[in-house]
N, C-alpha and C positions, 0 to 999 in steps of 0.2 A: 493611466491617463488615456481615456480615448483616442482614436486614431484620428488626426483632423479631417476634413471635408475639402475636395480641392477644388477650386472654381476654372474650371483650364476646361475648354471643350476640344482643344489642338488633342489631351491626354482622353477624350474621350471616342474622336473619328481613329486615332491610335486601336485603343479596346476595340470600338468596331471594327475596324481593319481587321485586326487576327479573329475576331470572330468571321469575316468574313470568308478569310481564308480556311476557315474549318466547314465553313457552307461550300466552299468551292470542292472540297475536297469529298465532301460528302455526295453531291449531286454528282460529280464524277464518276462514282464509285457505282451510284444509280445505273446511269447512262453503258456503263461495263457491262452491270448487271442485264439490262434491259437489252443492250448490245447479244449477250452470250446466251439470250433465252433463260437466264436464271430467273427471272421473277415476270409475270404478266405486266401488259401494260396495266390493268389496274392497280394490282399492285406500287409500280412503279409511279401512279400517279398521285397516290396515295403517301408513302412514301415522300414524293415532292412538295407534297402539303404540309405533313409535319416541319419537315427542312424549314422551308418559306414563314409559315408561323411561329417556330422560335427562335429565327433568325432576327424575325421583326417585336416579338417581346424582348430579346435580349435589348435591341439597339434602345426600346423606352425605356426598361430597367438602365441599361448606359447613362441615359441621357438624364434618370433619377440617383445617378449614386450608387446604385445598388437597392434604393430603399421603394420597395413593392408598397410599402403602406400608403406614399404619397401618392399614388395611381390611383386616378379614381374613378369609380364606372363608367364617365361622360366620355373619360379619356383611353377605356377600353373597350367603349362603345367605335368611339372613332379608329382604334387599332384597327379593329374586328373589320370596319366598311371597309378600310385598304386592303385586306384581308379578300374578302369577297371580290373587290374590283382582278385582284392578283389568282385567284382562285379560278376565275371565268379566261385569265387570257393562257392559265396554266391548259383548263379544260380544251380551248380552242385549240391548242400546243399538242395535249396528245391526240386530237381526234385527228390533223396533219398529219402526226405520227402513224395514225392508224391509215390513212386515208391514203398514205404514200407505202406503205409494208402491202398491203395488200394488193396497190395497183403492181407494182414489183413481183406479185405472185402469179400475175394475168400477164408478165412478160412487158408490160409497160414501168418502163423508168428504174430505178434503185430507191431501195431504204435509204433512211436518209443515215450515215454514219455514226459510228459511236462517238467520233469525236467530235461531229457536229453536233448531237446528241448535248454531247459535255459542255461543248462551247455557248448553245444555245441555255442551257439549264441554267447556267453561272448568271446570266446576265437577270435573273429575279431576285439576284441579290443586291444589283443597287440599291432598290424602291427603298431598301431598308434604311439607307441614309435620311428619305425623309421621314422614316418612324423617326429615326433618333431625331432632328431639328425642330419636331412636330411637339416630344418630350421637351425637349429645350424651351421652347419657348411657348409652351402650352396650349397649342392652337391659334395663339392669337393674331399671327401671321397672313396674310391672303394666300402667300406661298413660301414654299422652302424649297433648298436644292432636292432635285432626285424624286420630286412629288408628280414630274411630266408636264408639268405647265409649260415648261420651255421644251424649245427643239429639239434639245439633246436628251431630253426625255428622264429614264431615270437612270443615265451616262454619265450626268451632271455631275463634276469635280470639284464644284465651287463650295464654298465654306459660308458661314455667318461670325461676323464679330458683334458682340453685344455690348454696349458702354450704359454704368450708370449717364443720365441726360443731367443738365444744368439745376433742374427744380425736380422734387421729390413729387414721383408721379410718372416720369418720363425716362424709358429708354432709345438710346441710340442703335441701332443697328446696322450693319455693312454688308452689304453684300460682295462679297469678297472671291475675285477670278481664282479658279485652280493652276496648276502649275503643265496647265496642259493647252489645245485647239478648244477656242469658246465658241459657242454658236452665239448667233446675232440677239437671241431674248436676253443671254446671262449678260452681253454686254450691256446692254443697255440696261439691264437691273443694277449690275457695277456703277453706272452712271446714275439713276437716279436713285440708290437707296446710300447716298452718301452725306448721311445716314436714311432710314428711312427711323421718322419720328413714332416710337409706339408708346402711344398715351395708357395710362394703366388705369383699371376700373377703381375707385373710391380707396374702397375697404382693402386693396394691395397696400396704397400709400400708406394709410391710415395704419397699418400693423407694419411696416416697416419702419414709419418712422416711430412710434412707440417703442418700439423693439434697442433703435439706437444703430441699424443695420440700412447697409444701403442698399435700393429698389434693387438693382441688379442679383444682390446675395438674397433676397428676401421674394423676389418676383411668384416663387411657386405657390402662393398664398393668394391670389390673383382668384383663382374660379374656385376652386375648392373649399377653404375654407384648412387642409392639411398645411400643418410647419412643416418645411423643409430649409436645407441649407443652403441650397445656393444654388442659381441658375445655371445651369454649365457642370453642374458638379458631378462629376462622372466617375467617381472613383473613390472606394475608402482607400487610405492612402497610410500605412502607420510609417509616419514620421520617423518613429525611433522611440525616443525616448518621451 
């Protein structure tokens, strides 16, 4: 018996979680690196970039299940430009690095620390939450958490809850405060996405309702034209038996 498909996106920010802690732990190890003269900073910048882009395919593959086939090039077109945006503020990152090692050489100022270093590197793994929400709901969103549109940039601890809507065609969405200090955009996103109404293109409804499945399980059918199981599904999951 196949393993069911689980529709939980609470068990998918979870999977990101511990993947993130393995990006944290890795960029650390960099920053040591980088700290003890073992590796150049190109190297080390290099290095940074692989981190950062499988960190951010893992969270799409998360936010598909696992299933790479439902990904489709529009949608790792779009990975790829986050990519690039994160790649340039990475580049701006070491050339500081550089910028401040060598005034340090001339007797002005200090390097900047390993563990600033560490502390500084950690924080290009949030953006990755809005890979995963971006997977989730397949772009069809104006924004997600962690994508920088709000204050808090990509700090943002906030969540989405997805509801199938009343009539086949429409889902509900929430934008949902984290369990932490909101800045003033997420509040008021709490405030008016409750819900916020996303109407779905023709051909979603049209194969969900044929199918006998509701918009919410069936939504990944939306732009692509790929089956998949179910929005939120973030995990093969063997049941047991």
């Amino acid at each position: 018996m196949p393993a069911p498909r689980i529709r939980d996106t609470e068990t998918g920010l979870k999977l990101l979680e511990i993947r993130r802690k393995a990006f944290d732990e890795a960029v650390e190890r960099l920053a040591g690196q980088w700290g003890r003269g073992e590796i150049s900073l190109v190297q080390w910048r290099s290095a940074m970039q692989r981190e950062i882009r499988d960190l951010h395919r893992t969270a799409l593959l998360v936010a598909r299940g696992g299933e790479w086939e439902s990904i489709t090039f529009a949608e790792w077109g779009r990975l790829g430009g986050n990519l690039r945006i994160q790649y340039r503020y990475l580049n701006n990152y070491a050339q500081a690095i550089k910028d401040r090692s060598e005034a340090a050489l001339l007797g002005v100022g200090e390097p900047f620390s390993e563990q600033y270093l560490a502390w500084r590197s950690k924080l290009y793994g949030g953006n990755a939450n809005a890979s995963y929400w971006r997977g989730v709901v397949y772009g069809l969103l104006p924004q997600v958490p962690g994508d920088g549109q709000t204050q808090c940039k990509t700090n943002c601890q906030c969540r989405l809850r997805i509801e199938d809507g009343d009539e086949p065609g429409v889902l509900f969405v929430y934008w949902e405060l984290g369990p932490v200090e909101h800045c003033p955009d997420c509040v008021v996103l709490a405030a008016e996405w409750n819900p916020y109404v996303l109407e779905l293109p023709p051909e979603a409804t049209a194969a969900a309702v044929s199918r006998g499945l509701s918009l919410g399980t069936y939504v990944a059918r939306l732009l692509s034209g790929w089956e998949h199981n179910g929005i939120g599904a973030v995990v093969v999951y063997d049941g047991g038996d």
